[in-house]
Structure formats: C-alpha cells, structure tokens
Biopython code that builds the backbone (N, CA, C, O; Angstrom):
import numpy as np
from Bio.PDB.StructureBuilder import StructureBuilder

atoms = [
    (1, "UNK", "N", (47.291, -14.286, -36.642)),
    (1, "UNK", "CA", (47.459, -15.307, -37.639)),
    (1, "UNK", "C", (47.749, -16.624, -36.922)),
    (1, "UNK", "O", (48.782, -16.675, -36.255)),
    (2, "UNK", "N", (46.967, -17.680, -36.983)),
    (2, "UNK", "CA", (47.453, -18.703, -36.418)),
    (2, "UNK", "C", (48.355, -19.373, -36.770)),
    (2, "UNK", "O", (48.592, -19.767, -37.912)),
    (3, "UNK", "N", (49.154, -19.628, -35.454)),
    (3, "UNK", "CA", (50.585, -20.414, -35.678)),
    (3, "UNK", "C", (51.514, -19.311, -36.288)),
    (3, "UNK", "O", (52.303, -19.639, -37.173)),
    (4, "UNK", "N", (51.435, -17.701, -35.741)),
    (4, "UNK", "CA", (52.323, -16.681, -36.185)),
    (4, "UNK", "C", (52.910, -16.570, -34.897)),
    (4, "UNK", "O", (52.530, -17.129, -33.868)),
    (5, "UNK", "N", (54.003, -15.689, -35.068)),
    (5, "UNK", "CA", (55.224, -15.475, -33.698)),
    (5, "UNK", "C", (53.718, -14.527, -32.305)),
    (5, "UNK", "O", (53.850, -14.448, -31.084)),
    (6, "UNK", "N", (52.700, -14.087, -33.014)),
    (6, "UNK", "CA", (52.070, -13.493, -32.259)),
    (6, "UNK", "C", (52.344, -11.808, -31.459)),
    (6, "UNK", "O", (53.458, -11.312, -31.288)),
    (7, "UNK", "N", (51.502, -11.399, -31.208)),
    (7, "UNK", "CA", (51.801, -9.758, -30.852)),
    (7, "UNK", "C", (52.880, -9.687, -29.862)),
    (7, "UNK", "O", (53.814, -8.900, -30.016)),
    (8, "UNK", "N", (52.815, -10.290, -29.087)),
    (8, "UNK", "CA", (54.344, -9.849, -27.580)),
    (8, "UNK", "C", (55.465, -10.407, -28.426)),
    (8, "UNK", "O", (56.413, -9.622, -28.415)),
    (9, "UNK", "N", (55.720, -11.605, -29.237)),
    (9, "UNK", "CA", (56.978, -11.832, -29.851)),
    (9, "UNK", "C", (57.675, -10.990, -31.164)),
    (9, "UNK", "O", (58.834, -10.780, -31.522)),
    (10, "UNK", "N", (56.366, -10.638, -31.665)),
    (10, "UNK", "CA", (56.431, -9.623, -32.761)),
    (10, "UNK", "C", (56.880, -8.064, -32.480)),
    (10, "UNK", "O", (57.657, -7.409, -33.174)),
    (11, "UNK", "N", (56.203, -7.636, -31.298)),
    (11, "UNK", "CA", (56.495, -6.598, -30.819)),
    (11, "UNK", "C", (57.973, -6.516, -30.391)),
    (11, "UNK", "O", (58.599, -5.482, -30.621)),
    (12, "UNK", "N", (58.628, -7.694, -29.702)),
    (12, "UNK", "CA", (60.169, -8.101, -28.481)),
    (12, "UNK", "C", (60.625, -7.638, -30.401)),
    (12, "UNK", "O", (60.789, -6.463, -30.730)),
    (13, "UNK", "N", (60.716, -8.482, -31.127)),
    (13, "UNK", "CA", (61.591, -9.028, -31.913)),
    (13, "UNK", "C", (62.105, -7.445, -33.072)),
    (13, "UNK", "O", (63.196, -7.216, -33.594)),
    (14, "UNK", "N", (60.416, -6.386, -33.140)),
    (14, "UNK", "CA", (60.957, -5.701, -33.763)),
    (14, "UNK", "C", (61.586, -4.553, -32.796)),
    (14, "UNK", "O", (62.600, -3.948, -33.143)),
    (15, "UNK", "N", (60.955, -4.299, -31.612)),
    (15, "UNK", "CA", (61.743, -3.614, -30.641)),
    (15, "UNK", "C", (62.912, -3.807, -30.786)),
    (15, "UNK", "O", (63.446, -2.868, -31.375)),
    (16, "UNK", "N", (63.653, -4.691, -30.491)),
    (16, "UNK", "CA", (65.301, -4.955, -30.382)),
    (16, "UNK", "C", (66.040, -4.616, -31.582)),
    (16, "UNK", "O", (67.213, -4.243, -31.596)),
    (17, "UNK", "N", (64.916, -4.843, -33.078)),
    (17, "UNK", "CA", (66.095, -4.561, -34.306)),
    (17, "UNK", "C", (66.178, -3.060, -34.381)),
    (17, "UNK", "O", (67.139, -2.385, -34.750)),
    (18, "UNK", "N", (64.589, -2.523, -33.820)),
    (18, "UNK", "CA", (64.991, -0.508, -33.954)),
    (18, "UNK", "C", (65.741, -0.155, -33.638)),
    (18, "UNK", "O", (66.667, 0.311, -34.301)),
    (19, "UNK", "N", (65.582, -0.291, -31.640)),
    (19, "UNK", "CA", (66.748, -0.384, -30.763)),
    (19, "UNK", "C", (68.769, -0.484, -31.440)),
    (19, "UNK", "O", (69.627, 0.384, -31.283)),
    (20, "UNK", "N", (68.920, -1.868, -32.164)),
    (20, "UNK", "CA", (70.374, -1.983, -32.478)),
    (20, "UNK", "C", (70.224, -0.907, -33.959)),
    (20, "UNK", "O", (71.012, 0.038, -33.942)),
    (21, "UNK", "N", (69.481, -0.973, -34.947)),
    (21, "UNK", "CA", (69.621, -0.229, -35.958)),
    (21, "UNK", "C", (70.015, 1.353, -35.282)),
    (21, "UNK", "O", (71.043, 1.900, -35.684)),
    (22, "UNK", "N", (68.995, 2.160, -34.066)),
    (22, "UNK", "CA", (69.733, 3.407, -34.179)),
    (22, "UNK", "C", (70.579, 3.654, -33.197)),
    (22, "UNK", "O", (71.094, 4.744, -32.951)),
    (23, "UNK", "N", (70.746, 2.564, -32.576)),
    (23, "UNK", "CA", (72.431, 2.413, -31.653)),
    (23, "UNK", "C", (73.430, 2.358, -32.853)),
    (23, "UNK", "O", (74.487, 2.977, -32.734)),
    (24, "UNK", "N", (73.171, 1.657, -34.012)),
    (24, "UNK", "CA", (74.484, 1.328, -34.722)),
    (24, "UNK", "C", (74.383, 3.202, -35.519)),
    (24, "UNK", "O", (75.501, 3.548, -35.901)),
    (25, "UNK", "N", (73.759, 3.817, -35.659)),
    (25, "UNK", "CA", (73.563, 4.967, -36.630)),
    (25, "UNK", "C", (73.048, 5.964, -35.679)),
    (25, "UNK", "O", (71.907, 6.412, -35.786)),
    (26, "UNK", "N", (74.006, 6.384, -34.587)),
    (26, "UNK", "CA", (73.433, 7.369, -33.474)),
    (26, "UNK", "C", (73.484, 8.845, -34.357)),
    (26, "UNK", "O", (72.626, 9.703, -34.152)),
    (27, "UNK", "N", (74.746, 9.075, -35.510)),
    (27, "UNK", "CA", (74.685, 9.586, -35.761)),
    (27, "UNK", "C", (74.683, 10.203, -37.093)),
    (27, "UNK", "O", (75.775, 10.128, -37.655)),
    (28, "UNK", "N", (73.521, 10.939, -37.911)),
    (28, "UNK", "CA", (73.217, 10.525, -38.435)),
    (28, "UNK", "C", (71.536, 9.939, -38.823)),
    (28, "UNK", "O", (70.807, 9.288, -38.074)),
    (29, "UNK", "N", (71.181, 10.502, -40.493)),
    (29, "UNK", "CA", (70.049, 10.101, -40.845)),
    (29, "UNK", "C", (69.662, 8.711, -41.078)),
    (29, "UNK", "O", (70.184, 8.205, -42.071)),
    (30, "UNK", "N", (68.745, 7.859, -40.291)),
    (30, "UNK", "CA", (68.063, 6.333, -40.493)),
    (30, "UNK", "C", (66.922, 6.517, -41.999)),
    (30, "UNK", "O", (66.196, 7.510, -41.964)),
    (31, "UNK", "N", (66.828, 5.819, -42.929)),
    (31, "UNK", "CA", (65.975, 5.569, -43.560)),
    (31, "UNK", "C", (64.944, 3.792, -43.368)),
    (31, "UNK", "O", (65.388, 2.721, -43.780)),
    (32, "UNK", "N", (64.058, 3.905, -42.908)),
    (32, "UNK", "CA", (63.649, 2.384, -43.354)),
    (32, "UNK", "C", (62.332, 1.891, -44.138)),
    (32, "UNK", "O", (61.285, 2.396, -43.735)),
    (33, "UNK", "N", (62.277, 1.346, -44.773)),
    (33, "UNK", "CA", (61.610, 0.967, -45.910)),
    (33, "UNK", "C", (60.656, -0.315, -45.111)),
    (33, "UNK", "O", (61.152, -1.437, -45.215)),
    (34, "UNK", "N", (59.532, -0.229, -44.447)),
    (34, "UNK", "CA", (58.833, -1.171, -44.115)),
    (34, "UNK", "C", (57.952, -1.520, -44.258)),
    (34, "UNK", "O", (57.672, -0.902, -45.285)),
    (35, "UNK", "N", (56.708, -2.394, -43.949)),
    (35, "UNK", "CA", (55.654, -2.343, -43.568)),
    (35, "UNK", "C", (54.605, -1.916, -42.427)),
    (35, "UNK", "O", (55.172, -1.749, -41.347)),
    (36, "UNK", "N", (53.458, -1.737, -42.400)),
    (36, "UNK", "CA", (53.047, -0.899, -41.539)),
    (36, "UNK", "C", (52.874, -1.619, -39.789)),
    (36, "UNK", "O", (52.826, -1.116, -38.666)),
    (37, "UNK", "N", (52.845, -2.411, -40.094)),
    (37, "UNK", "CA", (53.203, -3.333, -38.308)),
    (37, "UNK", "C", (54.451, -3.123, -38.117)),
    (37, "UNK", "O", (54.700, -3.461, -36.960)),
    (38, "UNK", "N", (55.485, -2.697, -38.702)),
    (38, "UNK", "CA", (56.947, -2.199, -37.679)),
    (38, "UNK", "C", (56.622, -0.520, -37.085)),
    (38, "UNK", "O", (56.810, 0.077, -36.025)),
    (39, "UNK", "N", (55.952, -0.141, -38.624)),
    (39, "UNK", "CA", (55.613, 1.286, -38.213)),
    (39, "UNK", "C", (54.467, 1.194, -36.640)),
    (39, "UNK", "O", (55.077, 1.497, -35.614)),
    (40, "UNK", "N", (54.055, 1.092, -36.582)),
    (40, "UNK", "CA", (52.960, 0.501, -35.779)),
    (40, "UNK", "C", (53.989, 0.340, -34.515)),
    (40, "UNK", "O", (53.900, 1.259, -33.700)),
    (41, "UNK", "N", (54.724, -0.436, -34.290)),
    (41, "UNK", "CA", (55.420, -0.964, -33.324)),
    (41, "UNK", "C", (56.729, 0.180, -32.968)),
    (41, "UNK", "O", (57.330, 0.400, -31.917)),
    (42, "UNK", "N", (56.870, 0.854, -34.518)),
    (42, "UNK", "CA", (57.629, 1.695, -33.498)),
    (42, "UNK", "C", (57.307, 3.445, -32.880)),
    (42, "UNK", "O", (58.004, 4.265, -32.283)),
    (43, "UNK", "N", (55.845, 3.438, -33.413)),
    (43, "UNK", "CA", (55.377, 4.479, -32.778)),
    (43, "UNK", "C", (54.738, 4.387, -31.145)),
    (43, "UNK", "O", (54.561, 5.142, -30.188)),
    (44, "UNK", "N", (54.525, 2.963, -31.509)),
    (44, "UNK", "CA", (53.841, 2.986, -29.644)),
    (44, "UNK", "C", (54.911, 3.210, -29.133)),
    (44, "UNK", "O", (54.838, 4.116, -28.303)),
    (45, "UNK", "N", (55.930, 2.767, -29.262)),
    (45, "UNK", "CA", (57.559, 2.628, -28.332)),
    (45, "UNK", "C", (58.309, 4.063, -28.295)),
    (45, "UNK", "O", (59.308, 4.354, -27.638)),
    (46, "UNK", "N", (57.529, 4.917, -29.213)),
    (46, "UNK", "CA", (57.985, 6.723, -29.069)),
    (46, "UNK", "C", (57.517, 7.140, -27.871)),
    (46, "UNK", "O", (58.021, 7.729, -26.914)),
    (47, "UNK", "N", (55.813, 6.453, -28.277)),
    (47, "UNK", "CA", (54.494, 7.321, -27.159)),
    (47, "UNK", "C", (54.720, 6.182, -25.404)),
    (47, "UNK", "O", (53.991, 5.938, -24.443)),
    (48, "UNK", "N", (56.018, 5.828, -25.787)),
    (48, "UNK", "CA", (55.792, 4.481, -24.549)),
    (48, "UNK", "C", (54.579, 3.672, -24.039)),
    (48, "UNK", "O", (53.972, 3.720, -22.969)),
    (49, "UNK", "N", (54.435, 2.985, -25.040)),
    (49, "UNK", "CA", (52.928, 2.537, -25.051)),
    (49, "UNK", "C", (53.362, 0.765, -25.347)),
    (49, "UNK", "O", (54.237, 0.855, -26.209)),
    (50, "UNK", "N", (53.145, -0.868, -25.017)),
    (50, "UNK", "CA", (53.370, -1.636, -26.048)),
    (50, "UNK", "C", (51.928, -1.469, -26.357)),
    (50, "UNK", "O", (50.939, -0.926, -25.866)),
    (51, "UNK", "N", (52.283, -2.248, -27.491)),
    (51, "UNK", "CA", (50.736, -2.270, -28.555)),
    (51, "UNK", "C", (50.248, -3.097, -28.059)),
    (51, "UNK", "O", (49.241, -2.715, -27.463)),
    (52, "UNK", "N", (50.515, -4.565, -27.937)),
    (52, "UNK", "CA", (49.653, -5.399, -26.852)),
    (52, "UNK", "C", (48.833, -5.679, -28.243)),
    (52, "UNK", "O", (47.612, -5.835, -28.231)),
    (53, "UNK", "N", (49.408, -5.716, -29.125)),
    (53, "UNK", "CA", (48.448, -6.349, -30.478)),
    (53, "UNK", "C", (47.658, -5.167, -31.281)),
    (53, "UNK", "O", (47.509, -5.268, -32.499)),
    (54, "UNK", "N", (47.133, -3.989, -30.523)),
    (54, "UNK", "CA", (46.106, -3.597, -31.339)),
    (54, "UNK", "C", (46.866, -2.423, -32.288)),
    (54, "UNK", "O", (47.948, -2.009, -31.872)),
    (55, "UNK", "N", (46.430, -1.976, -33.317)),
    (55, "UNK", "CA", (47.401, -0.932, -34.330)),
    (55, "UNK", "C", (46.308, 0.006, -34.737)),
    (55, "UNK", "O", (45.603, 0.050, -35.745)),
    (56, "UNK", "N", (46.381, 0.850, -33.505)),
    (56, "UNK", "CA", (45.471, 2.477, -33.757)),
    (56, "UNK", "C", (45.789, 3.294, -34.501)),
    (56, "UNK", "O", (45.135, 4.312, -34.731)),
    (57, "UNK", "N", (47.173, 2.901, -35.165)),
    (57, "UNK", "CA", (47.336, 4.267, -36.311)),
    (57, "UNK", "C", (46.845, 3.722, -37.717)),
    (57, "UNK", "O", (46.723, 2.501, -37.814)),
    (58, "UNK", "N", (46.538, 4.556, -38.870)),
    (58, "UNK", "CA", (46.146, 4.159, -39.701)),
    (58, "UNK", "C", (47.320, 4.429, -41.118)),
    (58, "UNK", "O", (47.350, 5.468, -41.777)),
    (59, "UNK", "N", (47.955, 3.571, -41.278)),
    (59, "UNK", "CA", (48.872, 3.707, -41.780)),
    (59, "UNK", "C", (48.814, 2.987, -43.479)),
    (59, "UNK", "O", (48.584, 1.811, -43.761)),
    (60, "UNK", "N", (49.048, 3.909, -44.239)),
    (60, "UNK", "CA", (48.448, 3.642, -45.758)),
    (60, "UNK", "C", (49.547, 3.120, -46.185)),
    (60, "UNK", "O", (50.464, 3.135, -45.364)),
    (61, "UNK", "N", (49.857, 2.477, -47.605)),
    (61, "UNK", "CA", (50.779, 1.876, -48.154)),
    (61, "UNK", "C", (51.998, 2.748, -48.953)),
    (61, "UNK", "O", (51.545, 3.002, -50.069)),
    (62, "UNK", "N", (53.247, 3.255, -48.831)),
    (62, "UNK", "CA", (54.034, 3.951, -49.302)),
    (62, "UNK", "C", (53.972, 5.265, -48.828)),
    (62, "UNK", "O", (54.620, 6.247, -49.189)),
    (63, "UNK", "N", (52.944, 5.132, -47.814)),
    (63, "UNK", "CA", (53.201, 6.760, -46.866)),
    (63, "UNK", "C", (54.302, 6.805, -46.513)),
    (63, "UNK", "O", (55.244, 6.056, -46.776)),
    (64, "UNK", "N", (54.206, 8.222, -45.525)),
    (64, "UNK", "CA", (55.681, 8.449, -45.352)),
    (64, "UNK", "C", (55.293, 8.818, -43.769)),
    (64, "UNK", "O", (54.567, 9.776, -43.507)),
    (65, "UNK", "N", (55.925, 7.847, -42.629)),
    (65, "UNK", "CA", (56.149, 8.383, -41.116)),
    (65, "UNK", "C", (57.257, 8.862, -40.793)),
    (65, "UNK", "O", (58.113, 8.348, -41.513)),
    (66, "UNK", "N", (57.776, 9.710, -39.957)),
    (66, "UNK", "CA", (58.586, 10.698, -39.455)),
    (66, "UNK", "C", (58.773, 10.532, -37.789)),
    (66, "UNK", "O", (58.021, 10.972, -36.919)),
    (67, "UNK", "N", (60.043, 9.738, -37.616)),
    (67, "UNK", "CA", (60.184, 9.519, -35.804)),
    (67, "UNK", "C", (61.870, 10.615, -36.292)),
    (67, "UNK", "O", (62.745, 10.496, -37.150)),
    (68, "UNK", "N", (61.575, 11.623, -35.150)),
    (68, "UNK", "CA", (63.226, 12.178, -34.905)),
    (68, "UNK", "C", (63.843, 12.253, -34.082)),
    (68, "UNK", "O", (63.475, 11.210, -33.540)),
    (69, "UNK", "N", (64.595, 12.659, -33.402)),
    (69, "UNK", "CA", (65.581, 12.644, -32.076)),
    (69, "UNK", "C", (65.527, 13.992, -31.620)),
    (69, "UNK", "O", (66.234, 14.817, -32.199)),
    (70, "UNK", "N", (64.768, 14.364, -30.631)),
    (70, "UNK", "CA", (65.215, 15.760, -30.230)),
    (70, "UNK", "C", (65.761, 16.100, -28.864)),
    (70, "UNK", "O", (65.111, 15.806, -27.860)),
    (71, "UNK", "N", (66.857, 16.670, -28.790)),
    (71, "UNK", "CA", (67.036, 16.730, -27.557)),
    (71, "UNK", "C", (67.585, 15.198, -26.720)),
    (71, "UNK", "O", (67.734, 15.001, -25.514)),
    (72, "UNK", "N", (67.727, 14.581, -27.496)),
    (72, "UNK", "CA", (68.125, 13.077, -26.938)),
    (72, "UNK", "C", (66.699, 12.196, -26.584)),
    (72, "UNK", "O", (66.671, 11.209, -25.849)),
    (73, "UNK", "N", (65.744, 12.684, -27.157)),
    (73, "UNK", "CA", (64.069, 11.875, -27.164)),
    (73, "UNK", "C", (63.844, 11.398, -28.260)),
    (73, "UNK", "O", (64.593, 11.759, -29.168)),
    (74, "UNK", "N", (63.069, 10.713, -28.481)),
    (74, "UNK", "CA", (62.402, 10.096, -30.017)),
    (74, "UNK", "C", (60.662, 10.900, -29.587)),
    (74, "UNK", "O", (59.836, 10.844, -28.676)),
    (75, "UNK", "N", (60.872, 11.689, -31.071)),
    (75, "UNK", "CA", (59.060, 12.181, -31.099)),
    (75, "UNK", "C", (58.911, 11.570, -32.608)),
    (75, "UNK", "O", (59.661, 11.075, -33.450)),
    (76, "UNK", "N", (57.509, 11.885, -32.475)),
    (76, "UNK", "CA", (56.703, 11.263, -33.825)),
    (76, "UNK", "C", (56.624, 13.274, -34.989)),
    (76, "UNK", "O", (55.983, 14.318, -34.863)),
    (77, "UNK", "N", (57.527, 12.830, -35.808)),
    (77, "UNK", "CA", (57.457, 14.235, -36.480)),
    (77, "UNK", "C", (56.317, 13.712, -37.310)),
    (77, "UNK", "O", (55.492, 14.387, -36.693)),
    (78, "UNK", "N", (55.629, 13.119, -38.130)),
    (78, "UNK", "CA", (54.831, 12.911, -39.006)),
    (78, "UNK", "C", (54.109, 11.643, -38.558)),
    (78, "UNK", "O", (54.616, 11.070, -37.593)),
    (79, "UNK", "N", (52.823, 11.016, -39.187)),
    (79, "UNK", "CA", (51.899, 9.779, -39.670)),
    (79, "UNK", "C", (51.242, 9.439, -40.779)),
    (79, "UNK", "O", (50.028, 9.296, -40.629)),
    (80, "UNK", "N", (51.624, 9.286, -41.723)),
    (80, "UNK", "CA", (50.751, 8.680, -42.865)),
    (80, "UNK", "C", (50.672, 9.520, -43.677)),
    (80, "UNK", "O", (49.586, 9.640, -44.245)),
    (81, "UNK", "N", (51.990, 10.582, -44.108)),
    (81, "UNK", "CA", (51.959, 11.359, -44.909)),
    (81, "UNK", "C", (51.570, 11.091, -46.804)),
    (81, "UNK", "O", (52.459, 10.660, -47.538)),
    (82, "UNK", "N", (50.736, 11.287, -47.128)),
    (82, "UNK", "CA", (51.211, 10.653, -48.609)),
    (82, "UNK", "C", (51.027, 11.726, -49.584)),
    (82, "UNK", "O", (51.059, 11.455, -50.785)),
    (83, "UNK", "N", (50.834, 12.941, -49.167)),
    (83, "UNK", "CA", (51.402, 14.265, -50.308)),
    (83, "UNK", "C", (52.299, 13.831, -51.244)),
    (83, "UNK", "O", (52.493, 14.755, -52.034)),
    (84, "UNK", "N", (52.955, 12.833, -51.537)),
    (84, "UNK", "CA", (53.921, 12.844, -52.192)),
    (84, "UNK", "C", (52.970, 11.285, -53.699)),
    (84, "UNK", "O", (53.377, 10.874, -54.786)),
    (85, "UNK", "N", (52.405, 11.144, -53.336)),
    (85, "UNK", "CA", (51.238, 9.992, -54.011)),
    (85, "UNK", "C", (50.513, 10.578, -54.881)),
    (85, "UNK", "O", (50.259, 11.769, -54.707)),
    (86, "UNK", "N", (50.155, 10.091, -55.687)),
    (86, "UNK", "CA", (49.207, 10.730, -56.965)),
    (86, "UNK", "C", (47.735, 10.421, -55.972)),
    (86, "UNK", "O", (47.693, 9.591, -55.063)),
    (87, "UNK", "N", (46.825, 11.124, -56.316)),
    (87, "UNK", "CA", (45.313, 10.681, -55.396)),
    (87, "UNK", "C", (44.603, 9.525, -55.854)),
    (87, "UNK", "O", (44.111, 8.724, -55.058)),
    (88, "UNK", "N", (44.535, 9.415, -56.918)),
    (88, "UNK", "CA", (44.332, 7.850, -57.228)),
    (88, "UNK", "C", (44.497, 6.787, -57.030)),
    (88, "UNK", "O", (43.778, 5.788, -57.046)),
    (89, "UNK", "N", (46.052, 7.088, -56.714)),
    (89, "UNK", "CA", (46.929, 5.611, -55.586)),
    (89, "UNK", "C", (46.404, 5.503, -54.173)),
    (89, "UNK", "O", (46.590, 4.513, -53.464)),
    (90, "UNK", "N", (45.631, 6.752, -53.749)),
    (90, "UNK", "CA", (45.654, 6.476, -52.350)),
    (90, "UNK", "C", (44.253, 5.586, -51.700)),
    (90, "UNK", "O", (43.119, 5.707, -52.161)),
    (91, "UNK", "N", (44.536, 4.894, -50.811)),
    (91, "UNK", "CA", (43.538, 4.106, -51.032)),
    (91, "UNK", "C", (43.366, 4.089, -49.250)),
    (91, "UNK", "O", (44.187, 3.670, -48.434)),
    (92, "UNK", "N", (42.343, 4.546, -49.058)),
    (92, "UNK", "CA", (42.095, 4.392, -47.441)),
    (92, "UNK", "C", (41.807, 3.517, -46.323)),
    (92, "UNK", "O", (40.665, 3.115, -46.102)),
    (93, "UNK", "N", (42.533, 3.294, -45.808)),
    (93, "UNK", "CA", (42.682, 1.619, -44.717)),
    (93, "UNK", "C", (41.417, 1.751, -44.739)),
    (93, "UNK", "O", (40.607, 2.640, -45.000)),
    (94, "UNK", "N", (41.406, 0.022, -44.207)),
    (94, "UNK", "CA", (39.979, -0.556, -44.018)),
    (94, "UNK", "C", (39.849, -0.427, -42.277)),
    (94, "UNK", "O", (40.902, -0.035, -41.774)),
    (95, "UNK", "N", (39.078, -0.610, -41.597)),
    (95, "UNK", "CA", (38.543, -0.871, -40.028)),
    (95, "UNK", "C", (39.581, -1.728, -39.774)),
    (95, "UNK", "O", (39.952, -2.735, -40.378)),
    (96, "UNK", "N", (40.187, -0.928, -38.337)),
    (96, "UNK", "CA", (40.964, -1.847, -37.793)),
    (96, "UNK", "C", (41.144, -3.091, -37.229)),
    (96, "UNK", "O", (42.264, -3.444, -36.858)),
]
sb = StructureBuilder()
sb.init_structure("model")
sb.init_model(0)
sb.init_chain("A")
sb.init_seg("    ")
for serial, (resi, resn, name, xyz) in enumerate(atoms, 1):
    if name == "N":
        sb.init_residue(resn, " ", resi, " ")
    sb.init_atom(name, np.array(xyz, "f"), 0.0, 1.0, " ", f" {name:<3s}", serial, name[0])
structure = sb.get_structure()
C-alpha cells in the first residue's frame, strides 16, 4: 500500500506485540481476534520463516488458526479451519 508502514515494519511491529502478549499470559489460554496479516505473520515466526511480504497461507475470513506450546515450542495446531461456518458464508481467497 503506498505510503503504508510496509512488510519489514509490519512484520517488527506485529512480532513484538505476539512476543509481549504471550510473555504477559505464559500461562494459560491466549485468544486473539484478528485479521489475516497478523495470522500470516505469526505463522511464519512458528515455521521461523520472516515473510519478507509474501502471505502463502490462505487464510479465509472468521476461520479459525491454532498456534500451541508444546514442550516449550510454538507449533501450528490448525490453518483456516472454518467447520464451524455455515457453507454459504465461506467464500474462497482470491490469488495471492
């Protein structure tokens, strides 16, 4: 988007709020209610990956993603679950 914070500032900025959100709630279930560029940002940072801008997952609107703690790791338990959606609502991303 021109004249937006851009992918490396976007990426720093939501990195650091995941980061303090599950430092402040080590223990204990996180819920967060977002959009799909945090989701995005915080799955590369599971798979240790930065995104570097591009968003390979395909992430639908009111799905449901799943990051958990195992063992003292972050894995990706789920992606883009929407079993829980009537099929009518679901509407399939466009090309990335």
């Amino acid at each position: 988007m021109p004249g937006g914070e851009g992918a490396a500032l976007f990426d720093a900025r939501v990195g650091a709020a995941l980061d303090e959100i599950v430092k402040r709630h080590q223990h204990g279930d996180i819920l967060l209610v977002t959009h799909g560029g945090v989701i995005q940002i915080a799955l590369h940072r599971v798979v240790g990956r930065p995104s570097g801008g591009l968003w390979p997952f395909r992430i639908q609107n009111a799905s449901i993603s799943l990051i958990e703690q195992r063992n003292g790791r972050m894995v990706i338990g789920g992606v883009n679950d929407v079993a829980h959606l009537e099929p009518a609502l679901v509407i399939e991303p466009g090309p990335s």
